[in-house]
N, CA, C and O atoms as a GROMACS GRO file, in nm:
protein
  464
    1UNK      N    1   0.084  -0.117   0.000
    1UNK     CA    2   0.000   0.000   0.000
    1UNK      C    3   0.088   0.124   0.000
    1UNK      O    4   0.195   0.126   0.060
    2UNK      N    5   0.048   0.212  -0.059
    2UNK     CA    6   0.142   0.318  -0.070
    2UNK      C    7   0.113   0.420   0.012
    2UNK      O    8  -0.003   0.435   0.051
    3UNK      N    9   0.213   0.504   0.049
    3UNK     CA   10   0.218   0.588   0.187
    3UNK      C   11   0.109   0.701   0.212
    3UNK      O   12   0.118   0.820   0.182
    4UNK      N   13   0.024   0.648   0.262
    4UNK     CA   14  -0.120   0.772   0.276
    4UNK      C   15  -0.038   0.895   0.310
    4UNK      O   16   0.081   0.894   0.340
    5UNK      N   17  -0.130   1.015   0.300
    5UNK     CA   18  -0.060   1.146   0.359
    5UNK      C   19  -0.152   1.181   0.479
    5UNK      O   20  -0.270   1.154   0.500
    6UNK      N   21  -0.032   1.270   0.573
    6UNK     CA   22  -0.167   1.281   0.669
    6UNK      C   23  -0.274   1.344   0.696
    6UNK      O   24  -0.311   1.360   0.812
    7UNK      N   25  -0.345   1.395   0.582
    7UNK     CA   26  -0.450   1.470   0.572
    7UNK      C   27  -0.548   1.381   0.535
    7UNK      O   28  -0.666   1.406   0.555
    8UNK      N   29  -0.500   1.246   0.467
    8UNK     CA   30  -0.608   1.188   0.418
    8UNK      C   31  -0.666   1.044   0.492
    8UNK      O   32  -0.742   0.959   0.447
    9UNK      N   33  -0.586   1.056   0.648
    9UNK     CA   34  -0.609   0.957   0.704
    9UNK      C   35  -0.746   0.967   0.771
    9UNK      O   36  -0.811   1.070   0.793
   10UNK      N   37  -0.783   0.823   0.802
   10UNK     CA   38  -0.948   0.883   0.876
   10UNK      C   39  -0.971   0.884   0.978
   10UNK      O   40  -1.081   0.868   1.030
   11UNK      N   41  -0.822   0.913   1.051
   11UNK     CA   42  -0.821   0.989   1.230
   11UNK      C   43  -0.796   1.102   1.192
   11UNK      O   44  -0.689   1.118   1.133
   12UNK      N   45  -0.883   1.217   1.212
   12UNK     CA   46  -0.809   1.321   1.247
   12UNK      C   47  -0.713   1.365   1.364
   12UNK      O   48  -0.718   1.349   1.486
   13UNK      N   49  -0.607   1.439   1.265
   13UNK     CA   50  -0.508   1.454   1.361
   13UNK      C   51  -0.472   1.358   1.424
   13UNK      O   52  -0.501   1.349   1.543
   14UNK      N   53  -0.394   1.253   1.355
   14UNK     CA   54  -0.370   1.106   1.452
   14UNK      C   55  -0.211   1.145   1.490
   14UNK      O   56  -0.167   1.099   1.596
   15UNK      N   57  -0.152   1.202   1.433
   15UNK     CA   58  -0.006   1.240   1.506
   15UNK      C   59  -0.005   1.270   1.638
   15UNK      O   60   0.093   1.251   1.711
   16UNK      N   61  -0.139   1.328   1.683
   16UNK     CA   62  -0.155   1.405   1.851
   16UNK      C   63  -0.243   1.290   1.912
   16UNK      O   64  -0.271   1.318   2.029
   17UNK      N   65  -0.283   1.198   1.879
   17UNK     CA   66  -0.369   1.107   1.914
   17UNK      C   67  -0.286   1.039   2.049
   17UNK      O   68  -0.200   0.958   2.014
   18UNK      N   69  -0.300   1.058   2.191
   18UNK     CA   70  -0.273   0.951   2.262
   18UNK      C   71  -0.315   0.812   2.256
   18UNK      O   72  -0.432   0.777   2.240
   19UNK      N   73  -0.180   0.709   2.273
   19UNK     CA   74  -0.202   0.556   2.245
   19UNK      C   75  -0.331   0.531   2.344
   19UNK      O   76  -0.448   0.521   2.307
   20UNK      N   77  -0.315   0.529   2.388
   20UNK     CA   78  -0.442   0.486   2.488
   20UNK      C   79  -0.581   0.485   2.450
   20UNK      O   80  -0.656   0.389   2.470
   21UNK      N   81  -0.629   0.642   2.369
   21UNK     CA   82  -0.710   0.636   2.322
   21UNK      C   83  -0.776   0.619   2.178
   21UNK      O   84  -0.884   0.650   2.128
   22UNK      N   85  -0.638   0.545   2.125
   22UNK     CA   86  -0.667   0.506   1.998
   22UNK      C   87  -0.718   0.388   1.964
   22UNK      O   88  -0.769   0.376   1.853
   23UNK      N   89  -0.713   0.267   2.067
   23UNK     CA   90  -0.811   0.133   2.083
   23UNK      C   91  -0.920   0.185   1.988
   23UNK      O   92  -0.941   0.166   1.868
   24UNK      N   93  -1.006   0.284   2.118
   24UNK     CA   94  -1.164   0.326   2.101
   24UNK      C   95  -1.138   0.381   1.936
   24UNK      O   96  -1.213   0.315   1.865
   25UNK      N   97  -1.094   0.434   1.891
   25UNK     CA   98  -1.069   0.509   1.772
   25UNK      C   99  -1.074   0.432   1.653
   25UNK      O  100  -1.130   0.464   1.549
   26UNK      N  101  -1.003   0.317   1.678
   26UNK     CA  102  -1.011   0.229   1.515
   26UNK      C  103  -1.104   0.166   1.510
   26UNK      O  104  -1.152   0.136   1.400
   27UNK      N  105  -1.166   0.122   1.637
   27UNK     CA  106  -1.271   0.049   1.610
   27UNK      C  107  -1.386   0.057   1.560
   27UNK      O  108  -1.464  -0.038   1.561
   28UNK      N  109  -1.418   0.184   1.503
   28UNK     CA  110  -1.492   0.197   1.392
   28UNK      C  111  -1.467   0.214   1.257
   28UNK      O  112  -1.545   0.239   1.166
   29UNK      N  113  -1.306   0.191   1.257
   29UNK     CA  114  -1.309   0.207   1.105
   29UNK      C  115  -1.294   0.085   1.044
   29UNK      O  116  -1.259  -0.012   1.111
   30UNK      N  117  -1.323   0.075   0.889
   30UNK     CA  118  -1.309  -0.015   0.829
   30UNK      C  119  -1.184  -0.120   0.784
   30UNK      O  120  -1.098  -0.032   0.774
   31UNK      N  121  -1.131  -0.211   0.758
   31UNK     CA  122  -0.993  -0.280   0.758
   31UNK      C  123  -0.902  -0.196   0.636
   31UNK      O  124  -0.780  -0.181   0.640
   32UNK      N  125  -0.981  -0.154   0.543
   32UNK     CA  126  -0.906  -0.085   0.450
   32UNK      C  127  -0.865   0.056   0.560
   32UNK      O  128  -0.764   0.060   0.630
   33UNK      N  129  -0.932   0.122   0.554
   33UNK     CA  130  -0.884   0.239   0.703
   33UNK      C  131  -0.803   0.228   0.791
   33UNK      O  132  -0.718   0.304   0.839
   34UNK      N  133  -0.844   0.099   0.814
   34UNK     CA  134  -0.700   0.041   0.936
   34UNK      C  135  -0.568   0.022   0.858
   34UNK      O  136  -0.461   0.070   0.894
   35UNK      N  137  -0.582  -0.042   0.765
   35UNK     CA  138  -0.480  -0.066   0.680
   35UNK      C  139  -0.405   0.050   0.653
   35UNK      O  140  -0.284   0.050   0.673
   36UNK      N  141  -0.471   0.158   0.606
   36UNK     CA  142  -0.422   0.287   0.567
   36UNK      C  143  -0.327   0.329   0.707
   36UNK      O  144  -0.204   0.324   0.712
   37UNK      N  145  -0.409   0.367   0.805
   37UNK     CA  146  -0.353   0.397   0.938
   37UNK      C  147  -0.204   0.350   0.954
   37UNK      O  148  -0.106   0.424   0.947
   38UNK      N  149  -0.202   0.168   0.985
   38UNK     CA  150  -0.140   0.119   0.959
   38UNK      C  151   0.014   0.148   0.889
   38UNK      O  152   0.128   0.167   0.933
   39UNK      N  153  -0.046   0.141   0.767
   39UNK     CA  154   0.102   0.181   0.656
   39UNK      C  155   0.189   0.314   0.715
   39UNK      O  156   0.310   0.320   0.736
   40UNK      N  157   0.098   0.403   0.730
   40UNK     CA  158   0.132   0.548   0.769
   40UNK      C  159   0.200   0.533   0.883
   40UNK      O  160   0.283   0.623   0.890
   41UNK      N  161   0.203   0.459   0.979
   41UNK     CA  162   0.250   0.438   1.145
   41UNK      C  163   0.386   0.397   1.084
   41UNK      O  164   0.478   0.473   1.053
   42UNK      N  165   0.381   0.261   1.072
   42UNK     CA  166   0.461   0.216   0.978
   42UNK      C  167   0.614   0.293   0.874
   42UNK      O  168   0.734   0.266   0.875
   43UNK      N  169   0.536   0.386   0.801
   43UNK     CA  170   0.654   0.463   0.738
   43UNK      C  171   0.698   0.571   0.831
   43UNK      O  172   0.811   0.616   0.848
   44UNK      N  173   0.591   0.603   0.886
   44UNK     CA  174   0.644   0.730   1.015
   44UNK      C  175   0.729   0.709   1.182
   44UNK      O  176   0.848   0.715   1.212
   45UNK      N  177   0.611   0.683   1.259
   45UNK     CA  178   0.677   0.699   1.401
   45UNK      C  179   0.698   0.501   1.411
   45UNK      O  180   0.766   0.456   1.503
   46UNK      N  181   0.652   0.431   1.337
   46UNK     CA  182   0.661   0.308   1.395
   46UNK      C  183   0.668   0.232   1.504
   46UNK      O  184   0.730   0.130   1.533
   47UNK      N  185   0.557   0.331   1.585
   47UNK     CA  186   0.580   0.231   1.743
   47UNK      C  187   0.509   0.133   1.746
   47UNK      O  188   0.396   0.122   1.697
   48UNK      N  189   0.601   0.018   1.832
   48UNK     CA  190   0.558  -0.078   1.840
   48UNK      C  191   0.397  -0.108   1.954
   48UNK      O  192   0.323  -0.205   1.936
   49UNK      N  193   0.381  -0.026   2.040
   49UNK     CA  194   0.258  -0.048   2.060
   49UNK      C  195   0.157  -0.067   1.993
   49UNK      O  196   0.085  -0.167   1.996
   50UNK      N  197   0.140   0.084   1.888
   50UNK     CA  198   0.050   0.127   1.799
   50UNK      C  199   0.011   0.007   1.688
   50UNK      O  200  -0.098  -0.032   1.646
   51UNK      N  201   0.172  -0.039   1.656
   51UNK     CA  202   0.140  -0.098   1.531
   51UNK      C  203   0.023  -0.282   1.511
   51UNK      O  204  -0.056  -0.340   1.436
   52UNK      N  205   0.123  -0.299   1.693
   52UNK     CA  206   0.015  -0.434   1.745
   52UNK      C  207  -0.061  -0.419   1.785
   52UNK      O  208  -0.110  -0.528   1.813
   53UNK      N  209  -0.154  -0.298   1.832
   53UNK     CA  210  -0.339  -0.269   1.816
   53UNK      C  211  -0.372  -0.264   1.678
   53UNK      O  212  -0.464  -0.329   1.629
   54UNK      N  213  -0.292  -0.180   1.610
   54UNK     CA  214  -0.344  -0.189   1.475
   54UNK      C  215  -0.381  -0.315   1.396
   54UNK      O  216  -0.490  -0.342   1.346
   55UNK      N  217  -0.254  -0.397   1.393
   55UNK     CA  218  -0.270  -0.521   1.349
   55UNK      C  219  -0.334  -0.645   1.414
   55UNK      O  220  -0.364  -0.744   1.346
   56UNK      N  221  -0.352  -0.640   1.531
   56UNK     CA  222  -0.479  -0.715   1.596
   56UNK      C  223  -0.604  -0.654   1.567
   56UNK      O  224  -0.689  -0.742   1.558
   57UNK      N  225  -0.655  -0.529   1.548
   57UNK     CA  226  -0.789  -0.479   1.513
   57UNK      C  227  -0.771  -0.544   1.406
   57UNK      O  228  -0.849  -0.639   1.396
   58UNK      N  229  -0.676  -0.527   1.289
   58UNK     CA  230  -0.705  -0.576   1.169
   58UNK      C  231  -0.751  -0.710   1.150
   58UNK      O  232  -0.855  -0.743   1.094
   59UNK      N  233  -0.653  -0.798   1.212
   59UNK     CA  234  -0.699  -0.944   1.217
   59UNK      C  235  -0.836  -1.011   1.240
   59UNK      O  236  -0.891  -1.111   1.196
   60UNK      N  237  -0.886  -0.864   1.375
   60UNK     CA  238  -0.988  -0.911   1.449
   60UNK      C  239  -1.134  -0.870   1.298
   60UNK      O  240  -1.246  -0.921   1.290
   61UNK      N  241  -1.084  -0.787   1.222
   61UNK     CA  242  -1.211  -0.752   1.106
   61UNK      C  243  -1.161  -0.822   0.984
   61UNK      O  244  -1.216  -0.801   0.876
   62UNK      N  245  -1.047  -0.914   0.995
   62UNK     CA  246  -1.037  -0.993   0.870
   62UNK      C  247  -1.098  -1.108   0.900
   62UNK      O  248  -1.136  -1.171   0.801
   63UNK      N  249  -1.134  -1.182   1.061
   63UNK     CA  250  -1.230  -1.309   1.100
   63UNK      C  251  -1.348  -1.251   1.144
   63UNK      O  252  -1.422  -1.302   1.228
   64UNK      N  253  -1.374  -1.113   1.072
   64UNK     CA  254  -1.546  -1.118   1.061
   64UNK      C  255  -1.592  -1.018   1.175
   64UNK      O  256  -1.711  -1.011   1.206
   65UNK      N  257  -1.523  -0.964   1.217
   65UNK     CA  258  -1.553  -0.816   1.333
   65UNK      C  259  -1.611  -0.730   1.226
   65UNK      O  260  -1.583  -0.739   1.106
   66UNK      N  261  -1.703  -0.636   1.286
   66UNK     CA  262  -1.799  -0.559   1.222
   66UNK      C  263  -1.708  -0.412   1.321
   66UNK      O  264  -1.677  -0.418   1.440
   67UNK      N  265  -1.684  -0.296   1.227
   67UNK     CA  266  -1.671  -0.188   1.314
   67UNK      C  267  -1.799  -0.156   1.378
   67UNK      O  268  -1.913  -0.172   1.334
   68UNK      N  269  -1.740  -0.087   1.540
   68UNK     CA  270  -1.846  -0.060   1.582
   68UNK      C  271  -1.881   0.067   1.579
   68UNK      O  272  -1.806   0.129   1.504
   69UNK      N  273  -1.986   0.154   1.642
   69UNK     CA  274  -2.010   0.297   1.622
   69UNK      C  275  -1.942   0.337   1.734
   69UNK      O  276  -1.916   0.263   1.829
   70UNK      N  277  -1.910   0.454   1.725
   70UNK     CA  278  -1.798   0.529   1.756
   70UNK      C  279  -1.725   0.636   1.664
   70UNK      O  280  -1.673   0.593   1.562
   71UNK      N  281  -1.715   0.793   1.695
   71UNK     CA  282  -1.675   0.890   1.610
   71UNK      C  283  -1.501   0.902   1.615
   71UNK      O  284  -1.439   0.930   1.717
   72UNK      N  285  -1.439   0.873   1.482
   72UNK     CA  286  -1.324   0.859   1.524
   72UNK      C  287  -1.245   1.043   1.488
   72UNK      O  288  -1.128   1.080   1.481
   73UNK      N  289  -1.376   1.117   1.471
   73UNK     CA  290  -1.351   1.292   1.452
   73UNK      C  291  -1.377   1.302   1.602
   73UNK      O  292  -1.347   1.420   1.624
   74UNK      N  293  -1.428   1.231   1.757
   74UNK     CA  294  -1.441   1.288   1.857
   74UNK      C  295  -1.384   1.355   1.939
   74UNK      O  296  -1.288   1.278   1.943
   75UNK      N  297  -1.347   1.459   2.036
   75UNK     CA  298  -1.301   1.527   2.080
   75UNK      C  299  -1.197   1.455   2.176
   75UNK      O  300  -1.219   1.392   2.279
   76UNK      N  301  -1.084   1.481   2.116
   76UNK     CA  302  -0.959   1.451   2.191
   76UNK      C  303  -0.969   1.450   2.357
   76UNK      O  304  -1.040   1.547   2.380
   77UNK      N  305  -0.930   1.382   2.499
   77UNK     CA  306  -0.966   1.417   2.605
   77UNK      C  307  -0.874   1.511   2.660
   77UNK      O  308  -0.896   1.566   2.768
   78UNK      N  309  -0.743   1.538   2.569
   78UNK     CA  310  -0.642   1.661   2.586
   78UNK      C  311  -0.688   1.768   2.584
   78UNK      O  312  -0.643   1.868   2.640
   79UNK      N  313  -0.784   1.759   2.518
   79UNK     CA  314  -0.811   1.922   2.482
   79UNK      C  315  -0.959   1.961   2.528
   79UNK      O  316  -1.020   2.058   2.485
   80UNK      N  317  -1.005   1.877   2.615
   80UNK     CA  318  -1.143   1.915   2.700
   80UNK      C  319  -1.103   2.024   2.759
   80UNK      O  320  -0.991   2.074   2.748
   81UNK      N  321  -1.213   2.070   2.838
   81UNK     CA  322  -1.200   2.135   2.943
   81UNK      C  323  -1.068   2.203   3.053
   81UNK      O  324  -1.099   2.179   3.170
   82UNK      N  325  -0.971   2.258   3.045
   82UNK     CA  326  -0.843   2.238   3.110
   82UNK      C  327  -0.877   2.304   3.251
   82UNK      O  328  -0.980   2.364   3.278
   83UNK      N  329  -0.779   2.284   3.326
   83UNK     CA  330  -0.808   2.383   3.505
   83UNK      C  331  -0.687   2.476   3.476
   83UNK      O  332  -0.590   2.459   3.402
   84UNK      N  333  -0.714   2.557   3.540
   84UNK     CA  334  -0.589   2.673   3.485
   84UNK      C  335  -0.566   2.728   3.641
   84UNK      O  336  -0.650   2.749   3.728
   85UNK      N  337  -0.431   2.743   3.642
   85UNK     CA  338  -0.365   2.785   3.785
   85UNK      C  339  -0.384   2.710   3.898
   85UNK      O  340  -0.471   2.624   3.904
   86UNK      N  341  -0.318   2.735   3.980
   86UNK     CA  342  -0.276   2.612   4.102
   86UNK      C  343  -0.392   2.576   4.193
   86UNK      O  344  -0.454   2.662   4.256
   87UNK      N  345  -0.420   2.452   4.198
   87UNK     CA  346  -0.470   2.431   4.317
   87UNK      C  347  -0.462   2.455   4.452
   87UNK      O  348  -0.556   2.426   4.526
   88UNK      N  349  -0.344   2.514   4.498
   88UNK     CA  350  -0.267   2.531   4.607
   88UNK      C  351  -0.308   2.688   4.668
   88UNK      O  352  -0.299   2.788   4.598
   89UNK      N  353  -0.346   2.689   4.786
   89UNK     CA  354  -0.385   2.851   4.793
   89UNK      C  355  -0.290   2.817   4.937
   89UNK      O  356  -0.259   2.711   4.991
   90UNK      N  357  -0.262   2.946   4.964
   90UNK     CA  358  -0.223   3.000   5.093
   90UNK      C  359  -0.337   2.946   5.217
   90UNK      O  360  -0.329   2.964   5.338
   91UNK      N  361  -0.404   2.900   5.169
   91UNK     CA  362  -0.480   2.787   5.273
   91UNK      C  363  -0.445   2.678   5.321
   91UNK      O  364  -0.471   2.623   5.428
   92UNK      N  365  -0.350   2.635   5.188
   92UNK     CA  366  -0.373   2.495   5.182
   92UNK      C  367  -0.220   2.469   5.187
   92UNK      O  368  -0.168   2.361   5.213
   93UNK      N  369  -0.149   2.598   5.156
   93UNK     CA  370   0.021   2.546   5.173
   93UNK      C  371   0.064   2.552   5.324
   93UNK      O  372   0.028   2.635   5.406
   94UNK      N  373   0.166   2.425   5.347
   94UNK     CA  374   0.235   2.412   5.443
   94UNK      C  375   0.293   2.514   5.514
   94UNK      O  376   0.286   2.628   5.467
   95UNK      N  377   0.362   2.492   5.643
   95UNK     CA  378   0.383   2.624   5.718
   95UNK      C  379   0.542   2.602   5.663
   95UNK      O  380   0.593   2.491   5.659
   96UNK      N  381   0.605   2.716   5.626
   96UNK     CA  382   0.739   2.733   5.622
   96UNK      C  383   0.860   2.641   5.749
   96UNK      O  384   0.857   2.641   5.873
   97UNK      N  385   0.949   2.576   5.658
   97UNK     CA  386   1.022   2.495   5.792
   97UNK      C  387   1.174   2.491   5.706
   97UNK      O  388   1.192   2.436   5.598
   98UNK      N  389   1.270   2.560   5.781
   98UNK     CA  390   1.406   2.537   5.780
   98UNK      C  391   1.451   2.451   5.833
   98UNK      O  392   1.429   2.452   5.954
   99UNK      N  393   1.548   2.316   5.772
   99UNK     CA  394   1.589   2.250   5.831
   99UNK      C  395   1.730   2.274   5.964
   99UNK      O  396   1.818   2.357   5.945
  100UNK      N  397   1.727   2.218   6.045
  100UNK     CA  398   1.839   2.265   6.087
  100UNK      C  399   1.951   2.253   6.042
  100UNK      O  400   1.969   2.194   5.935
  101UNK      N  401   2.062   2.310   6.120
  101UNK     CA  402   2.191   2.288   6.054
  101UNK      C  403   2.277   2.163   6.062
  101UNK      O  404   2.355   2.129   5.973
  102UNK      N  405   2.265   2.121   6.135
  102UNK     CA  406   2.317   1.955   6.132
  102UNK      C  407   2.250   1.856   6.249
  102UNK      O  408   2.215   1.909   6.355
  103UNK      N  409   2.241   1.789   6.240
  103UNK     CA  410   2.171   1.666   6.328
  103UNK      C  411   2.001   1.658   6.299
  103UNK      O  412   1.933   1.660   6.196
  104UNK      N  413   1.974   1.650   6.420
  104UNK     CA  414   1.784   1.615   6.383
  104UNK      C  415   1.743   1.741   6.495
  104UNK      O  416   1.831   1.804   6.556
  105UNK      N  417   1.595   1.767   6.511
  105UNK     CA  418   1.563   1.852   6.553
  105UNK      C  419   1.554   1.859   6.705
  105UNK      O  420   1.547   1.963   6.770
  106UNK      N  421   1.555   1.732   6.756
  106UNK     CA  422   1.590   1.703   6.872
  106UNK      C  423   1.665   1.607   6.950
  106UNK      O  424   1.640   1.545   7.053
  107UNK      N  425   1.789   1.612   6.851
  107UNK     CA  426   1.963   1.570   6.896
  107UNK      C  427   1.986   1.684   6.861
  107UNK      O  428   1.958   1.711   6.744
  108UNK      N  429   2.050   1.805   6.958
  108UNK     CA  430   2.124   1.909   6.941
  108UNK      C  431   2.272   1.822   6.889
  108UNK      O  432   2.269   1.699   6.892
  109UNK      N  433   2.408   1.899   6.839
  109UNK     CA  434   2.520   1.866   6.806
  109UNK      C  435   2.582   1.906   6.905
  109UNK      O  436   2.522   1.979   6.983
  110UNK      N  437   2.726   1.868   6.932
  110UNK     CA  438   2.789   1.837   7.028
  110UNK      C  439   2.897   1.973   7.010
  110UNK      O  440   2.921   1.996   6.892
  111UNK      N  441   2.958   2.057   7.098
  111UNK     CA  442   3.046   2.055   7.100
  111UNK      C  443   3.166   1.991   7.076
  111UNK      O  444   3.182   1.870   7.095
  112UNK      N  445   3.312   2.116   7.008
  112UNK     CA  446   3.410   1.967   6.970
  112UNK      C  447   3.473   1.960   7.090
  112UNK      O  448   3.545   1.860   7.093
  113UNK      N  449   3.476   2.034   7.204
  113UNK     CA  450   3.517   1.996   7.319
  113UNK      C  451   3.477   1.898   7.437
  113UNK      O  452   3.541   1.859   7.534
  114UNK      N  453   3.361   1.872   7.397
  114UNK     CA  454   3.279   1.766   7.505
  114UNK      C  455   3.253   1.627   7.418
  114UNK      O  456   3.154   1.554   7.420
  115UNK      N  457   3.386   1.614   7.333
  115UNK     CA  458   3.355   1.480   7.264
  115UNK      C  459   3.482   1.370   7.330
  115UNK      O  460   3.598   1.406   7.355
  116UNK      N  461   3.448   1.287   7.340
  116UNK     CA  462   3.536   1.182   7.385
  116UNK      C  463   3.554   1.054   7.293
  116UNK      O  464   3.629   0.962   7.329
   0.00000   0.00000   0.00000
């Protein structure tokens, strides 16, 4: 198969696609689609995760798997909703603590004169 481009693949934007959520993603497309996907992984980033979901989905619609429904244009979960700025308020931060200068906080250090 010759090297799809990536505009014409039928993930959008599959370069940004986290592995994780690309399971859910192929499984609606068709084996030729997968195939395409496939090749493209293949000539490009070639990871080996990617490429053995790919090729087990494939297998799994060459013994007769039906894609299922599922939008593989659906909204990335990167790019939902984001929280912006710290959780952390002056409520919730710790009280300031200098460690001491040598030993623990309650083994003072010795004089070098009272050592034997």
């Amino acid at each position: 198969m010759a090297d799809p481009g990536r505009s014409t693949l039928p993930l959008p934007d599959y370069d940004h696609l986290p592995i994780g959520g690309l399971g859910s993603r192929v499984r609606s497309l068709t084996s030729d689609q997968v195939e395409e996907v496939l090749a493209y992984e293949r000539s490009h980033a070639d990871r080996r995760p990617v490429t053995e979901l790919l090729t087990s989905r494939l297998e799994q619609l060459r013994a007769g798997a039906e894609p299922t429904s599922g939008d593989p244009g659906a909204m990335r979960p990167e790019t939902g909703a984001r929280r912006t700025g710290s959780p952390v308020s002056p409520a919730t931060s710790p009280e300031p603590m200098s460690p001491p200068p040598h030993g623990t906080p309650d083994q003072r250090g010795k004089p070098k004169g009272d050592r034997t």
